[in-house]
C-alpha positions, 0 to 999 in steps of 0.5 A, a space after each residue: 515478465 517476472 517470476 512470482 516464485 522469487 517475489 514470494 521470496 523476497 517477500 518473506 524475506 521481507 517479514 510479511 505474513 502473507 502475500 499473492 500474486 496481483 493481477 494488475 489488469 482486474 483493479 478498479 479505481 473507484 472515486 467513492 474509496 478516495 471520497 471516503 478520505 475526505 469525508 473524515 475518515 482518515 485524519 491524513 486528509 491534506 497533510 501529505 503529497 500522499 493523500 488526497 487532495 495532493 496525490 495524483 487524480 484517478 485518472 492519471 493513477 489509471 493511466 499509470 497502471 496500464 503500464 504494469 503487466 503483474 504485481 504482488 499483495 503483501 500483507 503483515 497480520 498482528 494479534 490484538 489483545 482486544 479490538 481496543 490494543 491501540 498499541 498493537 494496531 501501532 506496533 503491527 502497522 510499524 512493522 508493516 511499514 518496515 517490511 515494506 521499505 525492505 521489500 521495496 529497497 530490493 524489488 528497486 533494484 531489481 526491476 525498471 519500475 516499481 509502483 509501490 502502495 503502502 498502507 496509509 499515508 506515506 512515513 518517509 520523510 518525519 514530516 512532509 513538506 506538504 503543502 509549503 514545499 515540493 515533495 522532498 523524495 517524489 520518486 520514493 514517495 508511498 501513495 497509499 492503496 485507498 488514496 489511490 481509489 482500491 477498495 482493498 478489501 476487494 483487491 484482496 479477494 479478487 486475488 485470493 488473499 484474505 482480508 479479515 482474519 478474525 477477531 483480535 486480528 489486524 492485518 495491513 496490506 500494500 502492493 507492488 506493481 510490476 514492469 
């Protein structure tokens, strides 16, 4: 098991705004999230082994949790000069990829396994290999939450995290699952 407390650390630490513990056991895997990436929602479909049709099935992906018994929702919030700041929706969601790998690099050497999921498509490696060679770093590679079939915003408030922090707000969120 784990200590939330000490997660809750490291995520400050890492530079999220906000963060909650996760219960694993309570998320859902919906096909109809991960059909949303292929109904062009997300110009991410098919460029990556992180998306959808190259990332892992559902069912694998469900297979895979049971093996988690908690894990920990990080969020980073940025403000907005007005909802169309395309460059602070850049700049928060740089940051949050930053914070990510920071908390990532020290939850990996602190546990077993990690199963993290970013935000968006996996940044990596400046250009993935997708689709004409292996993933270059499978064991690092960042599923992200909606590719893995989470509606976050219901993952949020299922575990008492806001989702939607107002006008002229903008908030990115992961998470980390836990052996």
């Amino acid at each position: 098991m784990y200590d939330y407390e000490k997660l809750a650390v490291i995520a400050k630490e890492s530079g999220f705004t906000n963060h909650a513990p996760l219960d694993v056991a309570g998320l859902e895997f919906l096909q109809d999230v991960r059909d949303m990436c292929n109904a062009g929602r997300c110009r991410d479909f098919g460029t990556s082994w992180s998306c959808p049709p190259a990332c892992p099935p559902l069912g694998e992906i469900r297979e895979t949790v049971k093996g988690y018994s908690g894990g920990i929702l990080v969020q980073t919030v940025g403000d907005l000069e007005d909802s169309y700041d395309w460059q602070g929706i850049i700049d928060t969601g740089g940051r949050h990829k930053a914070n990510f790998a920071h908390m990532r690099s020290k939850l990996d050497k602190a546990f077993d396994s990690v199963l993290a999921m970013g935000a968006g498509t996996c940044r990596i490696c400046e250009k993935c290999s997708y689709p004409n060679e292996l993933c270059r770093f499978p064991d690092k590679m960042e599923v992200s939450m909606e590719a893995s079939g989470l509606f976050v915003s219901k993952v949020c408030t299922d575990n008492g995290l806001a989702y939607n922090y107002g006008a002229d707000k903008i908030a990115f969120t992961s998470c980390f699952l836990l052996k």
